[in-house]
Each structure stands twice: as C-alpha cells, then as structure tokens.
N, C-alpha and C positions, 0 to 999 in steps of 0.2 A: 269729417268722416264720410262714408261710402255710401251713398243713396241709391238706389237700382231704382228704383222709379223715375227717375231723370234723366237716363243713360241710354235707353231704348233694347235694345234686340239683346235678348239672352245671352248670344255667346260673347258678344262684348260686355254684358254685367260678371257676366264667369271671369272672363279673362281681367279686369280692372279689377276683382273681387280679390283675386288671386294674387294682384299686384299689390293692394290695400293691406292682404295678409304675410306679407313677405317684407316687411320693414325689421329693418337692423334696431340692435339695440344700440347707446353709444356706452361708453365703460364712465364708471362712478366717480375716479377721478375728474371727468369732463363737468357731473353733476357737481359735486364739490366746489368746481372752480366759479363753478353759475353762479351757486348760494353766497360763495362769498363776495361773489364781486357786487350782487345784488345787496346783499345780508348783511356786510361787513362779516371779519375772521371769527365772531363770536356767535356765528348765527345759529349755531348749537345748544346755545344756552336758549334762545327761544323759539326755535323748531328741530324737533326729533324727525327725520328722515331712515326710515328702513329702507337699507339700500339694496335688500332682497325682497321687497317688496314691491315688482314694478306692475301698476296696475295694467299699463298697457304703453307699447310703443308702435309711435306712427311714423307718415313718412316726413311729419315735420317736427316733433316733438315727444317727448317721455315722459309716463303720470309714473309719479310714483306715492305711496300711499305715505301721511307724514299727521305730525303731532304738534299742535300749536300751543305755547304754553301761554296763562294766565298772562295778560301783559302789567298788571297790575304792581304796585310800589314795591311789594315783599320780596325779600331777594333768597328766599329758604325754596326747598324743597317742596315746601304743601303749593306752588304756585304752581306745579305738574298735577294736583290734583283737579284744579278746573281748566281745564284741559279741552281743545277743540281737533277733533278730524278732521284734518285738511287733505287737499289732491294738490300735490307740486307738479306744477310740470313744467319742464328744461327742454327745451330746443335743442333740436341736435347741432354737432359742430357743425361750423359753417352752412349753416339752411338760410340765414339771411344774404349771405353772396349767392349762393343756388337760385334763392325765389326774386334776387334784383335781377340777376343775370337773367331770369326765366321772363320777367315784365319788360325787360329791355327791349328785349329779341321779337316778345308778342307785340310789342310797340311801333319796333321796324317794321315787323310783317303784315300788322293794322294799315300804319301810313302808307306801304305799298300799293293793299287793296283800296284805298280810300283813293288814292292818286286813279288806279287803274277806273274805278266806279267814276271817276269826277270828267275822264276822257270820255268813256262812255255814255254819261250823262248832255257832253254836248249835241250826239246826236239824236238825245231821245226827244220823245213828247213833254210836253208842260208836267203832267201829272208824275210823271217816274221820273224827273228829273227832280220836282219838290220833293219827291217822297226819297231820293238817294242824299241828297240835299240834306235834309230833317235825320237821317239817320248818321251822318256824319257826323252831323255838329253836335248829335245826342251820345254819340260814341268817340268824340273824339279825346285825343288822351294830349294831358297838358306837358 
C-alpha cells in the first residue's frame, strides 16, 4: 500500500496518491480461474466468494470479501454454520511477468551504476572507496 511518509514532497505524494487510486479492476472469470487452479474445480463447496463484493483492488492484486466453511468430517449443510471470514485476494492477470520484467530491468540498471561507482572508485581516496565497496557487495543482486 501507499505510504506518504516515505516519498517526500507533497506534490509527488498527490501525484503517486492518485496513481495508487487509479487501479483496474480484473474481471471474475480471471478470479475463478485462480481459485481453481489454486482450490481444485470444487473449491466452492469450501469457500463462498461474493464476486460483488470487491473489498479493494490494487496495482497488484484484488481483495475480495469470501466465506470459509467448517473444514470439518460432516459433509451437510450445518458445516456453513461454523463459518470463517476470510479476505481472498487474486493477483491480477499477468502481474508476475510485469514485476519479473520490472526486477530485471532494476537489475540492468543496478549493475550499470555499480560498474560506473567501481571506475570511479579507482580514483578515489581509501575511505570512499571502502565505503562504495561495502555498499556494492551490501546491494548487490544475485
């Protein structure tokens, strides 16, 4: 979720703010396909899903409001009476290619700066050379 305390200067919290509240919703069918693939085909018989009830959607996933039934031996009806509220929430379509592609790319563009800092570093002092040194190898991505 959206923090403003961590982002600095007001009109960039507006404007990220504004980006945070401008998330798509995906359509039910896409939910459905989660639960089962997750659930197996019968995942109805132990969780109730209102698919008008979306608590909220973001820019990487969808709550929706849902009903856990008793997991218990009894295979009736009264096993919906001990009953749990639950929050489902489904990942939009393709957000796991989006957020690899996104780590990828911050990955490239990491190793660039790292290469450029480590040139730099031969002509510095002792002291800002350990210290570019120490932040490399504390940030470097495997």
């Amino acid at each position: 979720s959206f923090r403003k305390a961590f982002t600095g200067p007001p009109h960039v919290c507006d404007r990220l703010s504004d980006l945070h509240d401008a998330t798509f919703t995906h359509s039910w069918s896409h939910t459905q396909q989660v639960l089962k693939q997750a659930l197996g085909d019968d995942y109805e018989e132990r969780l109730k899903v209102d698919k008008d009830d979306i608590l909220g959607s973001g820019s990487v996933a969808q709550v929706y409001s849902g009903v856990l039934k008793n997991t218990g031996n009894a295979t009736t009806n009264d096993d919906w009476k001990s009953k749990r509220k639950v929050a489902v929430k489904v990942l939009h379509p393709n957000i796991r290619c989006l957020i690899e592609r996104d780590l990828r790319l911050m990955e490239k563009v990491f190793s660039i700066l790292i290469y450029h800092w480590r040139l730099q570093a031969v002509t510095m002092d002792e002291k800002t050379t350990s210290s570019i040194l120490m932040f490399t190898c504390f940030f470097h991505l495997p």
